[in-house]
TORKOL-806254 format. One record per residue (C-alpha): x, y, z; residue in one letter; chain. Coordinates in pm, 1 decimal, decimal comma. Example, Ala and Ser with C-alpha at 12.3 -4.5 7.8 and 13.67 -1.06 7.14 Angstrom:
BEGIN
<c1 1230,0 | c2 -450,0 | c3 780,0 | res A | chain A>;
<c1 1367,0 | c2 -106,0 | c3 714,0 | res S | chain A>;
END
This chain:
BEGIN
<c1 10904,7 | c2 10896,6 | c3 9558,1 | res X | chain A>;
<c1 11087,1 | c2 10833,8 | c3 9263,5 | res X | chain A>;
<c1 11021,6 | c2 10586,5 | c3 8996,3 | res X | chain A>;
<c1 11261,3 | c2 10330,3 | c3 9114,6 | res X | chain A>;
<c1 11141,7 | c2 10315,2 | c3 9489,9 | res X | chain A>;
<c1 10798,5 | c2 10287,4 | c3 9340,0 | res X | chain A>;
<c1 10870,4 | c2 10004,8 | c3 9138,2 | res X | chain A>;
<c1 11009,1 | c2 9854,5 | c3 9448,6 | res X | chain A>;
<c1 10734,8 | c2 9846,0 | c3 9643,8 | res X | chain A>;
<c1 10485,9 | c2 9768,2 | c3 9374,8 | res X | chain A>;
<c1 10713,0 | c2 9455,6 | c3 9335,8 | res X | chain A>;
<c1 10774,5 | c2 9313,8 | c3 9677,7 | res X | chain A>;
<c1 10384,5 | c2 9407,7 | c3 9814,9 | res X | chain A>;
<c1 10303,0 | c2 9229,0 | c3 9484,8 | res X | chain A>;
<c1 10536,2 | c2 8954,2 | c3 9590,2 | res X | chain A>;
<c1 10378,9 | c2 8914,3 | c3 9926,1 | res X | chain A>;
<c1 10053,8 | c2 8934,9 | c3 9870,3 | res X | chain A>;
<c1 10118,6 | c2 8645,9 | c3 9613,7 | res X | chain A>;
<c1 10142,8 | c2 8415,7 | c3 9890,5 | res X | chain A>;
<c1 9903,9 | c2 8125,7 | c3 9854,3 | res X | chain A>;
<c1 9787,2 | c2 8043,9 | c3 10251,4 | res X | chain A>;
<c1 9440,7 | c2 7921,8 | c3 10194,1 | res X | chain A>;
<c1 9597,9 | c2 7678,4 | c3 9898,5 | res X | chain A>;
<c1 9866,3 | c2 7588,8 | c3 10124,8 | res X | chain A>;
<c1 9676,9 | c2 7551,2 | c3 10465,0 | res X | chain A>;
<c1 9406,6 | c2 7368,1 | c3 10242,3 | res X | chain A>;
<c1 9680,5 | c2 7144,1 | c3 10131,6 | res X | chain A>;
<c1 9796,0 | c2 7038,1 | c3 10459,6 | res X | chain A>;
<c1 9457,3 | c2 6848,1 | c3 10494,7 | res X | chain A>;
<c1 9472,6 | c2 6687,7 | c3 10157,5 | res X | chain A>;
<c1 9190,9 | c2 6957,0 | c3 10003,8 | res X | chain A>;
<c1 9249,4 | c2 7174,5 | c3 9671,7 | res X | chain A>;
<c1 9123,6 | c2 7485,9 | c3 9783,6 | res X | chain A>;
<c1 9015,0 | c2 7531,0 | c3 9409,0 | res X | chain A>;
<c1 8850,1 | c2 7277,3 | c3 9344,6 | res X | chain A>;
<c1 8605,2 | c2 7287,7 | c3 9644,1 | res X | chain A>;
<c1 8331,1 | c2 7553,7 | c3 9719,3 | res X | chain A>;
<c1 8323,4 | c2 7895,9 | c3 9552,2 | res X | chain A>;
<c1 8682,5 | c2 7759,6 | c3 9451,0 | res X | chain A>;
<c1 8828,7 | c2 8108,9 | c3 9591,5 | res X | chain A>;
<c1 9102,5 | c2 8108,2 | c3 9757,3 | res X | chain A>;
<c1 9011,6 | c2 8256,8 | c3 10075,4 | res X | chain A>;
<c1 8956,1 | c2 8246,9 | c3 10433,6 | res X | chain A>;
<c1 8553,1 | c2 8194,1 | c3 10382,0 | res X | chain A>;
<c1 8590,8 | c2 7912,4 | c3 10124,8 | res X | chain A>;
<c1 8870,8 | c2 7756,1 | c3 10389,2 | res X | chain A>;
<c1 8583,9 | c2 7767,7 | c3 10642,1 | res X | chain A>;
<c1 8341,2 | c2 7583,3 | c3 10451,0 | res X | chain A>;
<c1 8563,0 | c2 7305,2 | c3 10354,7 | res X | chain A>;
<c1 8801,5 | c2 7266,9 | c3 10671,0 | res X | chain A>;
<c1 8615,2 | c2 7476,5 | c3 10942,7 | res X | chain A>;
<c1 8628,8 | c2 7793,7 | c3 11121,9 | res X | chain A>;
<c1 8962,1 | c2 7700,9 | c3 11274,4 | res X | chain A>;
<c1 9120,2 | c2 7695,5 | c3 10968,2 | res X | chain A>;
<c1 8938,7 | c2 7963,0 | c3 10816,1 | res X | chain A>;
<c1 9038,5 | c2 8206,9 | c3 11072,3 | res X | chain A>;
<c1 9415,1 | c2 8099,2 | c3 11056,9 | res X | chain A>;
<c1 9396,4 | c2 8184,0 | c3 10701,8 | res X | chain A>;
<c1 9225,6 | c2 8516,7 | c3 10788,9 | res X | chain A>;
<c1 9505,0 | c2 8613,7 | c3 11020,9 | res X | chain A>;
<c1 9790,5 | c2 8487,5 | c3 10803,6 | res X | chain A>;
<c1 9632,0 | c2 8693,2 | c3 10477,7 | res X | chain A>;
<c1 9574,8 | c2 8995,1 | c3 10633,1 | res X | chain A>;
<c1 9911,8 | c2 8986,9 | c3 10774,8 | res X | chain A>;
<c1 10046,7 | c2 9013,0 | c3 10458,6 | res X | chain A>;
<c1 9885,3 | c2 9405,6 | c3 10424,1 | res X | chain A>;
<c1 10022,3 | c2 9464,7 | c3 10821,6 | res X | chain A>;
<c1 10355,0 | c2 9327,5 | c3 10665,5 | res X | chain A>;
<c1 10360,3 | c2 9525,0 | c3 10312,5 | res X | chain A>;
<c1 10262,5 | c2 9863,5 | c3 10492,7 | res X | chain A>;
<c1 10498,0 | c2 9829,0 | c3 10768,4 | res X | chain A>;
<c1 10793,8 | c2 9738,2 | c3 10523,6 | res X | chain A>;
<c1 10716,7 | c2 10009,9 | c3 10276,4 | res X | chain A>;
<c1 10723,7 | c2 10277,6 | c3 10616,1 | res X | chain A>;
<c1 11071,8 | c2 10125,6 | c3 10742,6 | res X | chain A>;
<c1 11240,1 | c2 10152,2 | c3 10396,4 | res X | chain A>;
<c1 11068,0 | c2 10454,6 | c3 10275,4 | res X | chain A>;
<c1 11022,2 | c2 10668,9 | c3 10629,8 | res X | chain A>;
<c1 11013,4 | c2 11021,6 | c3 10415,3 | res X | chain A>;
<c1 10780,4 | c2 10912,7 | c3 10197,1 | res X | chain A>;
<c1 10603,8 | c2 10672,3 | c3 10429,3 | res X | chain A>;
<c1 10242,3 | c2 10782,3 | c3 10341,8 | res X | chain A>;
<c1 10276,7 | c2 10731,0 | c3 9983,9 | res X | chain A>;
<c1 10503,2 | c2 10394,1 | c3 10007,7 | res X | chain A>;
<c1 10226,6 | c2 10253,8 | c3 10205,8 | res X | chain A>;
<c1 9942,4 | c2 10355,9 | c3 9949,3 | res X | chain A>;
<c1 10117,3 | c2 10181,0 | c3 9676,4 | res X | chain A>;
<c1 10259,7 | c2 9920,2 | c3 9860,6 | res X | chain A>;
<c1 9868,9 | c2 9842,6 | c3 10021,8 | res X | chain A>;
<c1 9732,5 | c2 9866,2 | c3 9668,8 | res X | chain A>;
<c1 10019,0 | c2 9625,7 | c3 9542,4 | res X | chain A>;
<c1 9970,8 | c2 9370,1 | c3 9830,4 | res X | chain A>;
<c1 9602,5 | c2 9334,9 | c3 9737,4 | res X | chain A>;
<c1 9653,3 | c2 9280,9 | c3 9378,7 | res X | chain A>;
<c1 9895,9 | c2 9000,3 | c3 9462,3 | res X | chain A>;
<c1 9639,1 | c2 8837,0 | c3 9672,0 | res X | chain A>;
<c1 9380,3 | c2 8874,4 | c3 9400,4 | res X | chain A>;
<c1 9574,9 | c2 8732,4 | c3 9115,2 | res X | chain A>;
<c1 9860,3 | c2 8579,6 | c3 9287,5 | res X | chain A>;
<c1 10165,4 | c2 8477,7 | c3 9050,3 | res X | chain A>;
<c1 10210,6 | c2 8220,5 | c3 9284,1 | res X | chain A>;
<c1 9848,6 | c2 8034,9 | c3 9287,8 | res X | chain A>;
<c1 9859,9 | c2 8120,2 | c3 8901,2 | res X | chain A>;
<c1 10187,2 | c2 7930,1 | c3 8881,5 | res X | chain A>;
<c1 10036,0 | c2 7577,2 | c3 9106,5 | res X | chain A>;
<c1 9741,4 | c2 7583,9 | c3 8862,0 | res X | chain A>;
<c1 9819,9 | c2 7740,8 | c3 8539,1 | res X | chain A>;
<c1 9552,4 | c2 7946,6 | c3 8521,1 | res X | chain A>;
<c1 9534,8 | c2 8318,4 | c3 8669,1 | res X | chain A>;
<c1 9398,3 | c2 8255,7 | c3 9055,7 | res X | chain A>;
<c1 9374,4 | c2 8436,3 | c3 9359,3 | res X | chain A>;
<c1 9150,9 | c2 8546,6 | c3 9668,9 | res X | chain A>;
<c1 8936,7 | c2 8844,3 | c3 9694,4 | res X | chain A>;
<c1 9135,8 | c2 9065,4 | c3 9918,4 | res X | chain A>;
<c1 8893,5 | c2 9134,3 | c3 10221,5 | res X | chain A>;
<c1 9153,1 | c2 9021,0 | c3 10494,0 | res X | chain A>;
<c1 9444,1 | c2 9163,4 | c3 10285,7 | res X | chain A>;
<c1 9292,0 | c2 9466,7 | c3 10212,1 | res X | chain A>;
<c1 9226,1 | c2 9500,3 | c3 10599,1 | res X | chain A>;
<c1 9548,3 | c2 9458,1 | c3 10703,5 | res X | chain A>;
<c1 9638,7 | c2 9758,2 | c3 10562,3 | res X | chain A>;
<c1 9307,3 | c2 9963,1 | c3 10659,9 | res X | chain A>;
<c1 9423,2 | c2 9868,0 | c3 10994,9 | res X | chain A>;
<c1 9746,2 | c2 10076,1 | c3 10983,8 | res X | chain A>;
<c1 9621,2 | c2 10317,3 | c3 10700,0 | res X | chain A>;
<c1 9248,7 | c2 10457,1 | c3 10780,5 | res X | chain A>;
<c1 9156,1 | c2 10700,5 | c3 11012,1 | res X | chain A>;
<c1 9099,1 | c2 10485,9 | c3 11369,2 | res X | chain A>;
<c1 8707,3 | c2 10646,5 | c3 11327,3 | res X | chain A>;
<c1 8667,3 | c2 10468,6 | c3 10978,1 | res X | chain A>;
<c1 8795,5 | c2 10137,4 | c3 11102,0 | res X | chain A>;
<c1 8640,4 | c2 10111,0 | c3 11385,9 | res X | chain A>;
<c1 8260,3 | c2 10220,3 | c3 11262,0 | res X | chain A>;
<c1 8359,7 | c2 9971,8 | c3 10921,3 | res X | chain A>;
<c1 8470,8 | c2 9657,2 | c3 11169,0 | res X | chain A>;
<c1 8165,8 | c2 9725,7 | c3 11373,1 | res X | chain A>;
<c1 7928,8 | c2 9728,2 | c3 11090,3 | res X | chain A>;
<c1 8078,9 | c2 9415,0 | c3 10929,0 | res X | chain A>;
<c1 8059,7 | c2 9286,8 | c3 11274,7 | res X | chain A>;
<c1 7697,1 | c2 9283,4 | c3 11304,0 | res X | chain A>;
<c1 7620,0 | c2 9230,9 | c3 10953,8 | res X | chain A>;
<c1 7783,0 | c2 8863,8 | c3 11008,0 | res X | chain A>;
<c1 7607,9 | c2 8796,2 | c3 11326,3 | res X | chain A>;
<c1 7254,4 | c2 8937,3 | c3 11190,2 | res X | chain A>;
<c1 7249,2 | c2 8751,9 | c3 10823,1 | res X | chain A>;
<c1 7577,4 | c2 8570,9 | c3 10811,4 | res X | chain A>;
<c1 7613,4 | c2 8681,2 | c3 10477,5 | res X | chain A>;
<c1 8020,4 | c2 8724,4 | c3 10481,3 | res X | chain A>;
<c1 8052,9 | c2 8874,0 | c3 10157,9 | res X | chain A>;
<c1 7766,9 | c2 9124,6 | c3 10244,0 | res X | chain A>;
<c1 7971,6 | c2 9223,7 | c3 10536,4 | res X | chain A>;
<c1 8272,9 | c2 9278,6 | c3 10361,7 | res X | chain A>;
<c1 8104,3 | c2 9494,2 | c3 10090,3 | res X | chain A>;
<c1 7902,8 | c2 9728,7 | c3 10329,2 | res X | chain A>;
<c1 8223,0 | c2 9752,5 | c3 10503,6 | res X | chain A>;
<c1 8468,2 | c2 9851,3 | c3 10252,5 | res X | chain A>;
<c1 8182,5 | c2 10080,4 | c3 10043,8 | res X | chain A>;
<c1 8123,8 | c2 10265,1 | c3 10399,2 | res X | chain A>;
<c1 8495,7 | c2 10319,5 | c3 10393,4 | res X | chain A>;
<c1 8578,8 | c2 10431,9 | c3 10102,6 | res X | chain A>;
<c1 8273,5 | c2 10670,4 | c3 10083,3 | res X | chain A>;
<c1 8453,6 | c2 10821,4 | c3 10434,0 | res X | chain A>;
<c1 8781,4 | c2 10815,1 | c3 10264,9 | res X | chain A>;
<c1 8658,5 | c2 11002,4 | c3 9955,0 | res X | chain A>;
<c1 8466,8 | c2 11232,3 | c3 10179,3 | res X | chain A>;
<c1 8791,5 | c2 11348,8 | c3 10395,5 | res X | chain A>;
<c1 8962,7 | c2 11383,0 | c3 10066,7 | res X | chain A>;
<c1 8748,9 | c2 11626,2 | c3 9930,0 | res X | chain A>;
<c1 8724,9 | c2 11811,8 | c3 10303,5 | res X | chain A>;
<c1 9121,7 | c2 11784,1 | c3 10281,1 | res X | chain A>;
<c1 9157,8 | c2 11619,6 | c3 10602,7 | res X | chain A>;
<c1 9384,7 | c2 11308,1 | c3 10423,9 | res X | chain A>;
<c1 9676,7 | c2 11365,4 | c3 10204,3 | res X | chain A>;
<c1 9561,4 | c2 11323,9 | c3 9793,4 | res X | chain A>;
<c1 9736,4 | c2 11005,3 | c3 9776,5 | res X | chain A>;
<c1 9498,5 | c2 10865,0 | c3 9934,2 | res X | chain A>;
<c1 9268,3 | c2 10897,2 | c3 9600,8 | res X | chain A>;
<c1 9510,6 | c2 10598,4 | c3 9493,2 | res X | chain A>;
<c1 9428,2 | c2 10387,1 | c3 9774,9 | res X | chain A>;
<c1 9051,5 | c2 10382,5 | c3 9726,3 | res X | chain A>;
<c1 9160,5 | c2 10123,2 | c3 9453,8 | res X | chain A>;
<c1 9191,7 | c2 9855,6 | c3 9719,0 | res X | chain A>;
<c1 8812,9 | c2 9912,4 | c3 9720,9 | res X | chain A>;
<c1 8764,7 | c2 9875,7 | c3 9368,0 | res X | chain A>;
<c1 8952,7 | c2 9558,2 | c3 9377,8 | res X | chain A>;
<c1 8789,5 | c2 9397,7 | c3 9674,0 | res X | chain A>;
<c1 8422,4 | c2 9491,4 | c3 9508,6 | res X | chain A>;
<c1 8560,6 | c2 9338,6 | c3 9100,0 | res X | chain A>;
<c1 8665,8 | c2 9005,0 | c3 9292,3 | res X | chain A>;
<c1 8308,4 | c2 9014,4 | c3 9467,0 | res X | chain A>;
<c1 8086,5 | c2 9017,6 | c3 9170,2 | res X | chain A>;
<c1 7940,2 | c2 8699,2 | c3 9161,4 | res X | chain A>;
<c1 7895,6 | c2 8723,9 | c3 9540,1 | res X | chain A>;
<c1 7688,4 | c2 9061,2 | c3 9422,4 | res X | chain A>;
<c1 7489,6 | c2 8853,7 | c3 9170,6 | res X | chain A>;
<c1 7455,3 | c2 8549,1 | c3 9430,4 | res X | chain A>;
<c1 7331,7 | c2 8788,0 | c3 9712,8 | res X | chain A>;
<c1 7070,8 | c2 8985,7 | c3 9479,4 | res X | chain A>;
<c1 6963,8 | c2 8628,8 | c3 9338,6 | res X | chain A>;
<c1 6947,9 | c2 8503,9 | c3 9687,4 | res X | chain A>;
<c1 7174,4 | c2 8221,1 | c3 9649,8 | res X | chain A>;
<c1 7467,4 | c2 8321,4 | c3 9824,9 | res X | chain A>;
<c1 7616,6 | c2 8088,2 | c3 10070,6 | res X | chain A>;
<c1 7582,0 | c2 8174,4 | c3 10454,7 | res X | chain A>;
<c1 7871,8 | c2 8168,1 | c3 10739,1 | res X | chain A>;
<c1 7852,9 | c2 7818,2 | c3 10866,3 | res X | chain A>;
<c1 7750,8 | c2 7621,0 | c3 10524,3 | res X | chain A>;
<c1 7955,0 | c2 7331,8 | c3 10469,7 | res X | chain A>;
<c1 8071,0 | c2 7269,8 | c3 10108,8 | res X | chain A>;
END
């Protein structure tokens, strides 16, 4: 790709994945989605204040913004369409992470943590094997110990061990080295849940704020 077409993508999944839908869903029930809970947000914090209805509509709306990125960056860039969707999946999560947007509302850099993002483009981008062993163990994480965040973690470390482990084999193209970075920023935006779960004080699925 050249440098232009990079920039492109880097821009608009940045764009996207700016979009504030926990603040705005959050907002349609009178709640700053800052102010309340872990203050993230996200799709888990939306639970805990609103309930699981809401929670999951902000689920499906954020990680449609990865489906969306990916899916754009493959239309516009179909000769390049691995490496437009690497950088536009890595661009979509940093938007969601420290969205522009959210950052604009509150004045202060804000975002989400990118698990549903960051899955909406694992969806489309991982080998079916990967997601489908990384769903199921997230799966039954949440229903054994309701930690979410614990879930997410296992999940995306599991994957991008895989990942990194087919690159070295060769069996996925190099630029997928790049893409691992969606895992670094989902596991930087999850420290404190790291801290909370070793100190055993994180929050369970199901707590109200």
């Amino acid at each position: 790709m050249d440098p232009l077409s990079v920039l492109f993508v880097i821009i608009a999944g940045y764009v996207i994945g700016s979009f504030p839908t926990a603040y705005l869903v959050a907002r349609t029930k009178g709640v700053d989605i800052f102010a309340v809970g872990s203050g993230n947000m996200g799709a888990t914090n939306v639970t805990r204040a609103l309930g699981w209805r809401y929670g999951l509509l902000v689920w499906a709306w954020d990680g449609l913004k990865g489906v969306l990125v990916v899916l754009l960056a493959r239309t516009f860039f179909p000769e390049d369409r691995t490496a437009a969707s690497v950088i536009g999946a890595v661009a979509v999560v940093a938007g969601h992470n420290w969205s522009f947007l959210a950052t604009i509302i509150t004045g202060s850099i804000r975002g989400g943590k990118g698990a549903a993002t960051a899955m909406g483009t694992f969806l489309l981008l991982a080998p079916t094997f990967i997601v489908v062993l990384s769903l199921a163990l997230a799966a039954a994480i949440i229903l054994i110990t309701r930690y979410v965040s614990l879930a997410v973690l296992t999940a995306v470390g599991v994957a991008g061990v895989a990942i990194f482990v087919m690159l070295v084999l060769g069996r996925l193209d190099p630029v997928y080295s790049v893409y691992l970075l969606v895992g670094y920023m989902v596991f930087l935006r999850h420290r404190r849940n790291i801290y909370s779960l070793i100190q055993g004080t994180e929050r369970r699925l199901g707590e109200r704020v």
